[in-house]
N, CA, C and O atoms as a Maestro MAE file, in Angstrom:
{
 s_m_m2io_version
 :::
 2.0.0
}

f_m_ct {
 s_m_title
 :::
 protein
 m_atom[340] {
  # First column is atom index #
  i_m_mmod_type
  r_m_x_coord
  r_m_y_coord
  r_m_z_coord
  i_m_residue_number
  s_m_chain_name
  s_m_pdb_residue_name
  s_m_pdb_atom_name
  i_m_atomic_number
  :::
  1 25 29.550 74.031 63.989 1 A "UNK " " N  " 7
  2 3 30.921 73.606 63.770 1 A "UNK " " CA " 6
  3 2 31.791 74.843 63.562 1 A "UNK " " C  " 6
  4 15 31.816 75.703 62.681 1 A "UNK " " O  " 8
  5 25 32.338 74.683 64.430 2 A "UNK " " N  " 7
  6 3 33.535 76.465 64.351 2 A "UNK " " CA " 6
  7 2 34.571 76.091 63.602 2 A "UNK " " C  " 6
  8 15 35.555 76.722 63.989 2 A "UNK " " O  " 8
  9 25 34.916 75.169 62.466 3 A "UNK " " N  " 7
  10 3 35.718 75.150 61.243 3 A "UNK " " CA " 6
  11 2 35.132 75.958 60.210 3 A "UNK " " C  " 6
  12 15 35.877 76.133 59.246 3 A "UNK " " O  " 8
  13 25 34.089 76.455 60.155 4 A "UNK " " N  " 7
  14 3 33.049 77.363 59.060 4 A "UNK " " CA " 6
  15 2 33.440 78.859 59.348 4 A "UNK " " C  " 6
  16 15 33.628 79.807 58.585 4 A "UNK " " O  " 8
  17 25 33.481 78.775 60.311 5 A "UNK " " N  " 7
  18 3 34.019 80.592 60.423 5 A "UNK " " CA " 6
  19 2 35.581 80.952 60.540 5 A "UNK " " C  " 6
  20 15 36.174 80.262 61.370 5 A "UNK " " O  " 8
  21 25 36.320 81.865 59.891 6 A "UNK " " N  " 7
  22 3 37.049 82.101 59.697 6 A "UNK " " CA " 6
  23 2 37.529 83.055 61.325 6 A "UNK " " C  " 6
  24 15 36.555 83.551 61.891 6 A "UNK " " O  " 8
  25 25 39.287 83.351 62.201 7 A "UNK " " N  " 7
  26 3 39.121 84.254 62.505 7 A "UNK " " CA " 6
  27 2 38.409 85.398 63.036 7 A "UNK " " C  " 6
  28 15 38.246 85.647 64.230 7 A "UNK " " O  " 8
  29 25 38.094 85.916 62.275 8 A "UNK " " N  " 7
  30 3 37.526 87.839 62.359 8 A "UNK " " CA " 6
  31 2 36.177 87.573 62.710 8 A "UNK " " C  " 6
  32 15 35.436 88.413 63.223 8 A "UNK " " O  " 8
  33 25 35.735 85.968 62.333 9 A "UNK " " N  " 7
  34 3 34.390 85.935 62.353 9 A "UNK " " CA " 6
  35 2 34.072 85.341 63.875 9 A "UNK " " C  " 6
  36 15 33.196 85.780 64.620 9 A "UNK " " O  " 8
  37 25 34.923 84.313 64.151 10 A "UNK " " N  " 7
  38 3 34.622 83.990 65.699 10 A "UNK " " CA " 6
  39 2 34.987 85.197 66.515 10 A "UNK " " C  " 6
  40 15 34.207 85.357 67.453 10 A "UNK " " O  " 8
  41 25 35.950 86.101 66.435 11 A "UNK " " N  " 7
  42 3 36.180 87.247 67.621 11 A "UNK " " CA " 6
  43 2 34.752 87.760 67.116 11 A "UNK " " C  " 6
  44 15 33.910 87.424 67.949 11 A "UNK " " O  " 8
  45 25 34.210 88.422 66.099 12 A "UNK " " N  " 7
  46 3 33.393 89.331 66.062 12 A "UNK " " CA " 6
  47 2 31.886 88.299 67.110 12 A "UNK " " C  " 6
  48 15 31.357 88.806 68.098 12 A "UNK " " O  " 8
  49 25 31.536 87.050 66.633 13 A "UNK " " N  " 7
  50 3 30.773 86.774 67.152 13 A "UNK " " CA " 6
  51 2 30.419 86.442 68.994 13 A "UNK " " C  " 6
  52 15 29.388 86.522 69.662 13 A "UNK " " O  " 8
  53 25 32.449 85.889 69.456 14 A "UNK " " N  " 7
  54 3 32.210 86.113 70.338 14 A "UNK " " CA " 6
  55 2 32.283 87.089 70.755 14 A "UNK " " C  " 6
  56 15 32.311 86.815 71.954 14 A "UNK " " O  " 8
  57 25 32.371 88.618 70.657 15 A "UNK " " N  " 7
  58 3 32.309 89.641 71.133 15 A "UNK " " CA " 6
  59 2 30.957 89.698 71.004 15 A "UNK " " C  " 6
  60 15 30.478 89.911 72.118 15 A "UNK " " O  " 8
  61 25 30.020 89.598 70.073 16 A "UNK " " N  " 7
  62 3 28.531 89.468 70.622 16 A "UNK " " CA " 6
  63 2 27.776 89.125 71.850 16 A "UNK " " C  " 6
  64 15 26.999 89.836 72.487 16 A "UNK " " O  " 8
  65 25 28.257 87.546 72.128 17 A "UNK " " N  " 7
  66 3 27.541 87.109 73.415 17 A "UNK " " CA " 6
  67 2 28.510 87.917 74.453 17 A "UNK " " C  " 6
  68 15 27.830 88.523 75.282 17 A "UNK " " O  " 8
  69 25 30.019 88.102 74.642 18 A "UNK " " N  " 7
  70 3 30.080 88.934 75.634 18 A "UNK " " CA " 6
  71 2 29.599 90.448 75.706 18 A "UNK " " C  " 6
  72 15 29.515 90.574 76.928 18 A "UNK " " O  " 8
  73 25 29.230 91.676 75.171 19 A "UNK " " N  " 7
  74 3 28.293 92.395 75.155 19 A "UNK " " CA " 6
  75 2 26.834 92.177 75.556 19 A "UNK " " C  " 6
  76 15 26.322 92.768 76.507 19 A "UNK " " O  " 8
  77 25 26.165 91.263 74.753 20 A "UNK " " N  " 7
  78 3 25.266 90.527 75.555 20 A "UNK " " CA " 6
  79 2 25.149 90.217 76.815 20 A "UNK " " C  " 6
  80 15 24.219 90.541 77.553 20 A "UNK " " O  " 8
  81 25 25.639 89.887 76.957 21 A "UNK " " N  " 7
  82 3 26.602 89.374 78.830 21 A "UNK " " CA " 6
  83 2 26.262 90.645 79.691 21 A "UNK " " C  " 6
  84 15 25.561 90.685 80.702 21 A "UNK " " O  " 8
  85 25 26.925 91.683 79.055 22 A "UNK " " N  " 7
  86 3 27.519 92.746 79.483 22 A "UNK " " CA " 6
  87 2 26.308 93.355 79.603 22 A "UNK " " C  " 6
  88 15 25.975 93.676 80.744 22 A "UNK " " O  " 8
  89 25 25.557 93.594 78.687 23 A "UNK " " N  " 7
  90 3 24.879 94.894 78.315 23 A "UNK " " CA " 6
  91 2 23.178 94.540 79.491 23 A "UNK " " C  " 6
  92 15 22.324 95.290 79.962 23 A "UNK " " O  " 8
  93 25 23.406 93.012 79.537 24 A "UNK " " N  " 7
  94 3 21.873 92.322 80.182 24 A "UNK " " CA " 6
  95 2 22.230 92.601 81.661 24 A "UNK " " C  " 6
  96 15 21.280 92.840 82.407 24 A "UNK " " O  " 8
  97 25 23.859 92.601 82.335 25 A "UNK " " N  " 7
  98 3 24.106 92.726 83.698 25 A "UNK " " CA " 6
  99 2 24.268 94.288 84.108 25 A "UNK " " C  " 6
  100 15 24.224 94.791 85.230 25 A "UNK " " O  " 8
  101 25 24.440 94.803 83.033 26 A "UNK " " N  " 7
  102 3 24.302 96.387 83.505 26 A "UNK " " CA " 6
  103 2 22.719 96.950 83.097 26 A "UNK " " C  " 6
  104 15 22.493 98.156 83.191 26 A "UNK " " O  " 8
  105 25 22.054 96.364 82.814 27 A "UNK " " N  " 7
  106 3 20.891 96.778 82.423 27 A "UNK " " CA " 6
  107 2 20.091 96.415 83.381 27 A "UNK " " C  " 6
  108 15 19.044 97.058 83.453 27 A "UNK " " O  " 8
  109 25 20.330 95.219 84.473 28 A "UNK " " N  " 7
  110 3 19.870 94.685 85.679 28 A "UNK " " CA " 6
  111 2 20.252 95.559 86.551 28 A "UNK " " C  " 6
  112 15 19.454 95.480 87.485 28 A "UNK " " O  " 8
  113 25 21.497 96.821 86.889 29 A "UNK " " N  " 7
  114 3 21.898 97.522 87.421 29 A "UNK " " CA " 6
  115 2 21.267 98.720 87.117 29 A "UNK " " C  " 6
  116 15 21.179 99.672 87.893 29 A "UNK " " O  " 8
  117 25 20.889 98.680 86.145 30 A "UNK " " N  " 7
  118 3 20.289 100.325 85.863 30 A "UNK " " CA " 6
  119 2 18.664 99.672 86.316 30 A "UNK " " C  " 6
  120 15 18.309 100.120 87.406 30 A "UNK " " O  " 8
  121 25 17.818 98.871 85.780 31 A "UNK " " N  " 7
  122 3 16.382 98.472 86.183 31 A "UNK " " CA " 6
  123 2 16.507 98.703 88.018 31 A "UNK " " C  " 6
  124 15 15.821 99.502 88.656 31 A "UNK " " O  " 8
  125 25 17.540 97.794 88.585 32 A "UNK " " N  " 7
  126 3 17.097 97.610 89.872 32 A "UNK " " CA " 6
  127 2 18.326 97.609 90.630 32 A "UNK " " C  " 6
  128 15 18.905 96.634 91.111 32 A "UNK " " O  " 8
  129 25 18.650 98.837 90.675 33 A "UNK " " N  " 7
  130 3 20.160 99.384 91.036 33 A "UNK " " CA " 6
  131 2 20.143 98.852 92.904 33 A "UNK " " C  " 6
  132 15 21.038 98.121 93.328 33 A "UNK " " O  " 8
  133 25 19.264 99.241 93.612 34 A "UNK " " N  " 7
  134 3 19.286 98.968 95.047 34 A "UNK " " CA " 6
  135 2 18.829 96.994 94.923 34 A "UNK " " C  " 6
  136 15 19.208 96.366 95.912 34 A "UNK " " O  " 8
  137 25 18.315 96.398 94.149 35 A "UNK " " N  " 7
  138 3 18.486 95.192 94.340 35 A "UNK " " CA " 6
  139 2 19.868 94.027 94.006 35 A "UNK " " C  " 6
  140 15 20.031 92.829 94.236 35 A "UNK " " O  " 8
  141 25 20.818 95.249 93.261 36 A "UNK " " N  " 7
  142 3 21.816 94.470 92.452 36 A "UNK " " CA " 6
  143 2 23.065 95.120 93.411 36 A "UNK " " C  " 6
  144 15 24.002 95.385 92.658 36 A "UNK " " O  " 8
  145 25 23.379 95.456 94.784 37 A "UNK " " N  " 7
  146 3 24.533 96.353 95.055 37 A "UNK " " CA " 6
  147 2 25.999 95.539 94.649 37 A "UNK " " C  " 6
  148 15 26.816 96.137 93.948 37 A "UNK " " O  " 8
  149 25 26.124 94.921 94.863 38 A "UNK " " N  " 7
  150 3 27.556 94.031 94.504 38 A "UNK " " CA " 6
  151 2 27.925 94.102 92.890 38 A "UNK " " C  " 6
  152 15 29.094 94.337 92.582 38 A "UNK " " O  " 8
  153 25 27.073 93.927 92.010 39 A "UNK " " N  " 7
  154 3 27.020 93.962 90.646 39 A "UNK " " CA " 6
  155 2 26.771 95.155 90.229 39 A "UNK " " C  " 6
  156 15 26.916 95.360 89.024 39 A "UNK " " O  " 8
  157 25 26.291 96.364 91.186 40 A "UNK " " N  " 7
  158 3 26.676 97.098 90.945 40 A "UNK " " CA " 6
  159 2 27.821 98.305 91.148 40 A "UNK " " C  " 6
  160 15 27.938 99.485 90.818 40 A "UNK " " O  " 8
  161 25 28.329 97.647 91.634 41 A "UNK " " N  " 7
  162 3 30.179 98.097 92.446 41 A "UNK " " CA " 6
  163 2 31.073 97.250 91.834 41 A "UNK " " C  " 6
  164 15 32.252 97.603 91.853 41 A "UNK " " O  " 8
  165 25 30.714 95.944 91.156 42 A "UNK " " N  " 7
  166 3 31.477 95.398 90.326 42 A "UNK " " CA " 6
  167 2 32.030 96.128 89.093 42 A "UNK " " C  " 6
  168 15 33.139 96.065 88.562 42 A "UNK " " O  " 8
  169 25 30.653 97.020 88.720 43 A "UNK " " N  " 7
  170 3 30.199 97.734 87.399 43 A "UNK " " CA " 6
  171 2 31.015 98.974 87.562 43 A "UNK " " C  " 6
  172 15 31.427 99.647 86.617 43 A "UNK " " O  " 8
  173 25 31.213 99.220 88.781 44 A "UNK " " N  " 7
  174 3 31.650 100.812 88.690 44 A "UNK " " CA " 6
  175 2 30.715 101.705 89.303 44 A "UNK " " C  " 6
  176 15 30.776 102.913 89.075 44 A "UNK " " O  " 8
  177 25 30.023 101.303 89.915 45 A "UNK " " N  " 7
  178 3 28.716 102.197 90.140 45 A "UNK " " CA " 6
  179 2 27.438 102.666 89.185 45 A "UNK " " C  " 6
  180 15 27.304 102.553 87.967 45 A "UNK " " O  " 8
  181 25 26.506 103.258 90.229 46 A "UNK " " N  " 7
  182 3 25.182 103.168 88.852 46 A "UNK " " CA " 6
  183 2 25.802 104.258 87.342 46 A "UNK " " C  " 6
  184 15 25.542 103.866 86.205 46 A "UNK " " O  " 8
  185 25 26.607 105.592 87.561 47 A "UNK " " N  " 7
  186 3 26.975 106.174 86.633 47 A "UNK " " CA " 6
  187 2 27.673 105.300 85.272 47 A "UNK " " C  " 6
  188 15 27.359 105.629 84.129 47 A "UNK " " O  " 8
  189 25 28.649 104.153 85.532 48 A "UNK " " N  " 7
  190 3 29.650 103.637 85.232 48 A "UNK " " CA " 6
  191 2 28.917 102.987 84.344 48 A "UNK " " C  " 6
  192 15 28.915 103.066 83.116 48 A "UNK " " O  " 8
  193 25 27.948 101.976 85.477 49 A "UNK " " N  " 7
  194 3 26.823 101.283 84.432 49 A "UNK " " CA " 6
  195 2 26.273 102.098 83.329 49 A "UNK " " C  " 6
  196 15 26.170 101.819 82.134 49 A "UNK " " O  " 8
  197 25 26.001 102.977 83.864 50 A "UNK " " N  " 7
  198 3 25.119 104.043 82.297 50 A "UNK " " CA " 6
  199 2 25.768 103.858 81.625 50 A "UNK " " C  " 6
  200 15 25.383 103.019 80.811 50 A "UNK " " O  " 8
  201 25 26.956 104.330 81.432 51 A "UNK " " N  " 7
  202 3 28.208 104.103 80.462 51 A "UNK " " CA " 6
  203 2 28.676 102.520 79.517 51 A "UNK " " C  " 6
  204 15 28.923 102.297 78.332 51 A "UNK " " O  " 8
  205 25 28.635 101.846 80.499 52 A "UNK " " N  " 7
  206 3 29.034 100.571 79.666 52 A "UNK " " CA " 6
  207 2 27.611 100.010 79.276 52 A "UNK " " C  " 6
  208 15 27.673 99.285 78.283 52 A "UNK " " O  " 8
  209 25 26.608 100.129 79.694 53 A "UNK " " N  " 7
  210 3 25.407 99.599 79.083 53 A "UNK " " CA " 6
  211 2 25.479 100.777 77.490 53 A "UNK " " C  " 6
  212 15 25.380 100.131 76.447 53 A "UNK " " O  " 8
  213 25 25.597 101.964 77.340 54 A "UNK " " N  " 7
  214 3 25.294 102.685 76.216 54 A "UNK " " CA " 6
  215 2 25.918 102.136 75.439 54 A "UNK " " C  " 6
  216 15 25.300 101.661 74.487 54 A "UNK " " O  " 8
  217 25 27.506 101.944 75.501 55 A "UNK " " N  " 7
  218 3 28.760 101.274 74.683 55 A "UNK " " CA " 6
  219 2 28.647 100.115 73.967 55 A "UNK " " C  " 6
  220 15 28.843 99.844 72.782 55 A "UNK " " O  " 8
  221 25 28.195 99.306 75.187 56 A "UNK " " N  " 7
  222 3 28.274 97.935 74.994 56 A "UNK " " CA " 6
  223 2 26.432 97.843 73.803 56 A "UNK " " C  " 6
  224 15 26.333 97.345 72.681 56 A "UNK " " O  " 8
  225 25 25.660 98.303 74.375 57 A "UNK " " N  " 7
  226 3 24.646 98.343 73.249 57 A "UNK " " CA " 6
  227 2 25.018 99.288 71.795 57 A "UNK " " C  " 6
  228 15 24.397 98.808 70.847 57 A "UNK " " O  " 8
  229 25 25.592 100.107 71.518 58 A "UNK " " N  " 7
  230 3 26.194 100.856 70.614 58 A "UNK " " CA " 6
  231 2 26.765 99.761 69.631 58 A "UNK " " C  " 6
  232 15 26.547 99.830 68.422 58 A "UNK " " O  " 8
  233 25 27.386 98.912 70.110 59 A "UNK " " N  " 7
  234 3 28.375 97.775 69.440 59 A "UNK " " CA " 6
  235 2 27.369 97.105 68.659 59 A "UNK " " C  " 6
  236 15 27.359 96.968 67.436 59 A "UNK " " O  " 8
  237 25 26.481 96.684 69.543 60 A "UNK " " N  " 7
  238 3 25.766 95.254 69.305 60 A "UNK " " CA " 6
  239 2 24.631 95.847 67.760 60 A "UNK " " C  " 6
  240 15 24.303 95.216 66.754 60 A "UNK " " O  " 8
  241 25 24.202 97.710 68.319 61 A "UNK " " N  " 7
  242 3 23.569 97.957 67.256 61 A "UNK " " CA " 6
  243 2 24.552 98.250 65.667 61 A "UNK " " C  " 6
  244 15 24.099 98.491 64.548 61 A "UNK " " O  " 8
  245 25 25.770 98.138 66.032 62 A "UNK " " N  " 7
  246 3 27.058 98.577 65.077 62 A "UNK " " CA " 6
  247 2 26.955 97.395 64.141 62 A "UNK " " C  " 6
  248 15 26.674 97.408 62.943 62 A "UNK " " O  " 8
  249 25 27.286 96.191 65.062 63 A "UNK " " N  " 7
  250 3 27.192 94.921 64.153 63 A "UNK " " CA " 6
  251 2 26.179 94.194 63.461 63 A "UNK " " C  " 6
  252 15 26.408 93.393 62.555 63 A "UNK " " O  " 8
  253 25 24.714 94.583 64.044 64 A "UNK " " N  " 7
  254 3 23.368 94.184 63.691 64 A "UNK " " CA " 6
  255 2 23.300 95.166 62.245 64 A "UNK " " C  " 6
  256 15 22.980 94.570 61.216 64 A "UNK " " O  " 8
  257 25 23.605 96.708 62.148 65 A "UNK " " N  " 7
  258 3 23.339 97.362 61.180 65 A "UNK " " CA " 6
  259 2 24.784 97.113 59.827 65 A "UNK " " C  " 6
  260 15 24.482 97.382 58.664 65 A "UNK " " O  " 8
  261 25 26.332 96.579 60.149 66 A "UNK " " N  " 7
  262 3 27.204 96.181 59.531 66 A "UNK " " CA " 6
  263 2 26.607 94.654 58.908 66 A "UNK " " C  " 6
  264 15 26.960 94.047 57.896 66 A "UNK " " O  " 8
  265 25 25.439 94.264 60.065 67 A "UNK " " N  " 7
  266 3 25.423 92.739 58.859 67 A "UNK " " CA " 6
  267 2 24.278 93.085 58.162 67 A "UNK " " C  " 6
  268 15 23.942 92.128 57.465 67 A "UNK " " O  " 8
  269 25 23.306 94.314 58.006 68 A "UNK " " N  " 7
  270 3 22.733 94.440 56.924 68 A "UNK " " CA " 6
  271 2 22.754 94.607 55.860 68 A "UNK " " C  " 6
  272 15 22.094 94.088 54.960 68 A "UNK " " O  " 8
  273 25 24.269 96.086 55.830 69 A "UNK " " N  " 7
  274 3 24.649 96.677 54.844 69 A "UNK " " CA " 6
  275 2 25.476 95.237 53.662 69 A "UNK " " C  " 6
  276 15 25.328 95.026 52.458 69 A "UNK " " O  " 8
  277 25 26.440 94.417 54.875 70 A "UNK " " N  " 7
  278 3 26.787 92.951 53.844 70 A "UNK " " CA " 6
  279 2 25.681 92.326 53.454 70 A "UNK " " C  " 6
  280 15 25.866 91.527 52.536 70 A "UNK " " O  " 8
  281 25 24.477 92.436 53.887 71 A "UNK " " N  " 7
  282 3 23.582 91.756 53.018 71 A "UNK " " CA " 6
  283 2 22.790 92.310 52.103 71 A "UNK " " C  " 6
  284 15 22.155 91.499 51.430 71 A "UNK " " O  " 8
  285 25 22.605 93.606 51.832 72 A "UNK " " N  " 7
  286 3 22.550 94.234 50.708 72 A "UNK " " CA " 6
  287 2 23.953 94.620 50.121 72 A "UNK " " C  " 6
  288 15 24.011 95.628 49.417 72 A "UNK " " O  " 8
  289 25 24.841 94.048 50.308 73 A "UNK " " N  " 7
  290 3 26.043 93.928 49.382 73 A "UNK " " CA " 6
  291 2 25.946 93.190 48.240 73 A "UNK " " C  " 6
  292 15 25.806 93.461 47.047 73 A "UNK " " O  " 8
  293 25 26.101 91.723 49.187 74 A "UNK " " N  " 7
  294 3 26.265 91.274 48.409 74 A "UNK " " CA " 6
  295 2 25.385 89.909 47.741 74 A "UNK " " C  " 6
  296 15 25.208 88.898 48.421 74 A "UNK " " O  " 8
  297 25 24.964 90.010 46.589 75 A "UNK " " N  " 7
  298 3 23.835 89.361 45.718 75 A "UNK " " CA " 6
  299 2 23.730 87.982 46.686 75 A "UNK " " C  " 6
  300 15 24.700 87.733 47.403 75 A "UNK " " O  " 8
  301 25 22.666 87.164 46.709 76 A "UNK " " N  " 7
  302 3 21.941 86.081 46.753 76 A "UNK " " CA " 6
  303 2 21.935 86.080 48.447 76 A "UNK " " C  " 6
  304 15 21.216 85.134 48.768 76 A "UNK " " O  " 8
  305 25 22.363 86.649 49.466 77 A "UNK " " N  " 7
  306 3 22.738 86.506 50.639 77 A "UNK " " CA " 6
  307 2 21.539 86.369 51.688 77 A "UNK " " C  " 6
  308 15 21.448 85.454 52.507 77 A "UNK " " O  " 8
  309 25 20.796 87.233 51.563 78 A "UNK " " N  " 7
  310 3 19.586 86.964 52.184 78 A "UNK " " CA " 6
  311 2 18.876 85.571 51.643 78 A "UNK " " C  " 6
  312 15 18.863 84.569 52.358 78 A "UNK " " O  " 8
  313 25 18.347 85.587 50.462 79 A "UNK " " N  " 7
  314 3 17.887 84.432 50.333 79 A "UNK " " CA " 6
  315 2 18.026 82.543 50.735 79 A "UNK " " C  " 6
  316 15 17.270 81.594 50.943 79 A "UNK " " O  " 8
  317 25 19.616 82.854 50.656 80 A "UNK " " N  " 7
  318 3 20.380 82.103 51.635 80 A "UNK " " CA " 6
  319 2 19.873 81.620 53.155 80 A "UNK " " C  " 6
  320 15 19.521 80.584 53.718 80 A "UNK " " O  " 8
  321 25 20.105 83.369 53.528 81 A "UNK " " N  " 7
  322 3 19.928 83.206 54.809 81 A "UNK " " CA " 6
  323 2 18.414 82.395 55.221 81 A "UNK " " C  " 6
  324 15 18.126 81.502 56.019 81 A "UNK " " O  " 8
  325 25 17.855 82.990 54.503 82 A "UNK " " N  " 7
  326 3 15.983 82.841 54.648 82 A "UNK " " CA " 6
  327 2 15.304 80.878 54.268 82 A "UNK " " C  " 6
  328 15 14.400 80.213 54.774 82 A "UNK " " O  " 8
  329 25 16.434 80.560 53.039 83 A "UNK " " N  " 7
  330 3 16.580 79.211 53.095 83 A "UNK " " CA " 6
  331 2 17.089 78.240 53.590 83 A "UNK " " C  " 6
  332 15 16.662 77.089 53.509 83 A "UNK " " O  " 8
  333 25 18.270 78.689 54.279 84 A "UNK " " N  " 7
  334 3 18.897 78.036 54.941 84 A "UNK " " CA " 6
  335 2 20.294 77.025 54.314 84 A "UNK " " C  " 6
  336 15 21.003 76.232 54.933 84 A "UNK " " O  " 8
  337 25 20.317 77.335 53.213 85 A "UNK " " N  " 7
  338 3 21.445 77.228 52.526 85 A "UNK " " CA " 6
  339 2 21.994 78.313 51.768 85 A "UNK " " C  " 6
  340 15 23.046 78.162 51.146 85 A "UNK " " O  " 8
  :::
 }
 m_bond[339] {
  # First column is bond index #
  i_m_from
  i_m_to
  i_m_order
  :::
  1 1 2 1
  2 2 3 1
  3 3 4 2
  4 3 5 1
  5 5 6 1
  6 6 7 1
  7 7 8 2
  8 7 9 1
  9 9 10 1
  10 10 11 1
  11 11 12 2
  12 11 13 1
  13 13 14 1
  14 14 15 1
  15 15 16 2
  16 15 17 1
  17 17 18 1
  18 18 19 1
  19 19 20 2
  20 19 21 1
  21 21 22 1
  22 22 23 1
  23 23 24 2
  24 23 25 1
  25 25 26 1
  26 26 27 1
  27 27 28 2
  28 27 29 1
  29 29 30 1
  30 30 31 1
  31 31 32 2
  32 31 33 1
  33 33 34 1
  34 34 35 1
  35 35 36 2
  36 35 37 1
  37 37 38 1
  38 38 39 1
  39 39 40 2
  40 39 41 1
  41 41 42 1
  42 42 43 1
  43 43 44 2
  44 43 45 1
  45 45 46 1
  46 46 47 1
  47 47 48 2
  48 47 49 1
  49 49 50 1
  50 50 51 1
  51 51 52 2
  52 51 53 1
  53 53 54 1
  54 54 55 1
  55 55 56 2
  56 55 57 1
  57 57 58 1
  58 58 59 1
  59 59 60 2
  60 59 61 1
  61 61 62 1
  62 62 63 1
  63 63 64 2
  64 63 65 1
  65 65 66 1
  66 66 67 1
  67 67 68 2
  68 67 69 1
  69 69 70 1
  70 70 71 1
  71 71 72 2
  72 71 73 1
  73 73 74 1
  74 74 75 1
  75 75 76 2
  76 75 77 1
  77 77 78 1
  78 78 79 1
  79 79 80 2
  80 79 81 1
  81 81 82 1
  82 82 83 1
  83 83 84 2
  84 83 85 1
  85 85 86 1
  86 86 87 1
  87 87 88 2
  88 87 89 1
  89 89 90 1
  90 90 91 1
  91 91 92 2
  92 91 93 1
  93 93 94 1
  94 94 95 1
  95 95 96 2
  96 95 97 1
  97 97 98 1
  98 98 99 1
  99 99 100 2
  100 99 101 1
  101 101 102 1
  102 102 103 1
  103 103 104 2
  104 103 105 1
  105 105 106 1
  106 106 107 1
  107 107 108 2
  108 107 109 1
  109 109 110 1
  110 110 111 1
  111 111 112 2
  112 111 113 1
  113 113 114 1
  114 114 115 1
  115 115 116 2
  116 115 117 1
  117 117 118 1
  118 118 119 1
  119 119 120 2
  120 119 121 1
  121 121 122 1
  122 122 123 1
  123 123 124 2
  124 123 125 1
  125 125 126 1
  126 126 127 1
  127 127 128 2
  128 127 129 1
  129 129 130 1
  130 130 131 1
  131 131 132 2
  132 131 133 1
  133 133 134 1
  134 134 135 1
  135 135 136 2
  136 135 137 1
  137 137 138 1
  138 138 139 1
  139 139 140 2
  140 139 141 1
  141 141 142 1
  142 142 143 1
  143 143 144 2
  144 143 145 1
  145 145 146 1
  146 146 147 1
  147 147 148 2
  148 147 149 1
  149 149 150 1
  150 150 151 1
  151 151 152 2
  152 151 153 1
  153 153 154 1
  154 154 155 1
  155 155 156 2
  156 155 157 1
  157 157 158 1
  158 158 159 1
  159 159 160 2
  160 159 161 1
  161 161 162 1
  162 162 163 1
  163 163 164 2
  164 163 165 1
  165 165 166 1
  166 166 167 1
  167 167 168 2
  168 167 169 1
  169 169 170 1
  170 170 171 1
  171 171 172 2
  172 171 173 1
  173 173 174 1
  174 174 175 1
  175 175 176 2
  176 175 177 1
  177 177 178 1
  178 178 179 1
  179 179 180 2
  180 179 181 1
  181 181 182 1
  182 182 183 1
  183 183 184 2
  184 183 185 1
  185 185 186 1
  186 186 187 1
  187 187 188 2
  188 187 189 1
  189 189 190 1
  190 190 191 1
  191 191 192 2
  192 191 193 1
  193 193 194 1
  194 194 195 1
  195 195 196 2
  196 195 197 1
  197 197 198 1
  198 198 199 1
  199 199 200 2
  200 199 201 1
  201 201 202 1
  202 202 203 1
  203 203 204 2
  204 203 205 1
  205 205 206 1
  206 206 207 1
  207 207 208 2
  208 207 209 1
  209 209 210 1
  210 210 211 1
  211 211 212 2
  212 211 213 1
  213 213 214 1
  214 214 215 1
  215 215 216 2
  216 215 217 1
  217 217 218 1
  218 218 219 1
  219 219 220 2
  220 219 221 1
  221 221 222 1
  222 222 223 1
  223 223 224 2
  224 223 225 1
  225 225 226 1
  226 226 227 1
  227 227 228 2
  228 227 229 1
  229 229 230 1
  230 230 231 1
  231 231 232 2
  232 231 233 1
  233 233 234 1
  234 234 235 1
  235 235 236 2
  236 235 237 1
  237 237 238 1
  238 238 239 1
  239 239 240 2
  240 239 241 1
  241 241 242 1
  242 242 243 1
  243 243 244 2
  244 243 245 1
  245 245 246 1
  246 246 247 1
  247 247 248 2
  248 247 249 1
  249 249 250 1
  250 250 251 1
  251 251 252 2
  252 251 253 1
  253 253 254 1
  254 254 255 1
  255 255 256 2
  256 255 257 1
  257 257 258 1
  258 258 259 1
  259 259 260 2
  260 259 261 1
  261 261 262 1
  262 262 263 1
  263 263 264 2
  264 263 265 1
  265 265 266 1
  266 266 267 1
  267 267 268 2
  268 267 269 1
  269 269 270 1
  270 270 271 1
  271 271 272 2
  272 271 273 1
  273 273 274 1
  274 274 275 1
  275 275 276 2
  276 275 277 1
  277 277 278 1
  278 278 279 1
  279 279 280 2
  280 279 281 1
  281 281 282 1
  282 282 283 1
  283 283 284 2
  284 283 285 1
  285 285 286 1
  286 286 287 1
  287 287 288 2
  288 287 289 1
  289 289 290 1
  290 290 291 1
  291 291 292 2
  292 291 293 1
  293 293 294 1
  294 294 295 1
  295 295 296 2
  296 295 297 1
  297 297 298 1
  298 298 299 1
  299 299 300 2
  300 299 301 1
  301 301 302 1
  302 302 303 1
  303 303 304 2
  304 303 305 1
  305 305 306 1
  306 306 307 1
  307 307 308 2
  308 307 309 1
  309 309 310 1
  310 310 311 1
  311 311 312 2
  312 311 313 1
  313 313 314 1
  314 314 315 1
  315 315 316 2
  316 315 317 1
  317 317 318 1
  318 318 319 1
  319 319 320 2
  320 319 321 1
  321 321 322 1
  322 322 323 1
  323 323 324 2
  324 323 325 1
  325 325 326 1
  326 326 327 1
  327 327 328 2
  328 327 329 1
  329 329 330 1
  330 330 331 1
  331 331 332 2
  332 331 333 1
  333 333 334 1
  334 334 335 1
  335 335 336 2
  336 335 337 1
  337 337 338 1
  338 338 339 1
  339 339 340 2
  :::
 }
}
């Protein structure tokens, strides 16, 4: 139910799955650059790809290591998480 997240929290999350998006179609360009040519001219070429695959994974490790540090923030949060309430 997307009434639970505030804002900052749906952009941040959907900026997840699009990185995701991103980072799995340039990573198909860098694995198998002569099987992907269109997707990879979409991309910018194989260099371009290097580039937005580093970025776009940079983020994803930005926000994975930002939701740790909030969960050693702040008290009871993990346990939460781990219970499910």
């Amino acid at each position: 139910d997307l009434r639970h997240y505030n804002m900052v929290q749906r952009v941040a999350y959907l900026s997840v799955m699009l990185l995701g998006v991103l980072s799995a179609l340039s990573g198909l360009v860098l694995w198998k650059s002569v099987q992907f040519p269109l997707l990879r001219t979409l991309l910018g070429g194989y260099e371009a790809a290097r580039y937005i695959h580093f970025f776009a994974m940079s983020a994803l490790v930005a926000f994975v290591a930002i939701h740790l540090v909030m969960v050693a923030l702040v008290p009871r949060t993990l346990l939460a998480m781990l219970r499910g309430r």
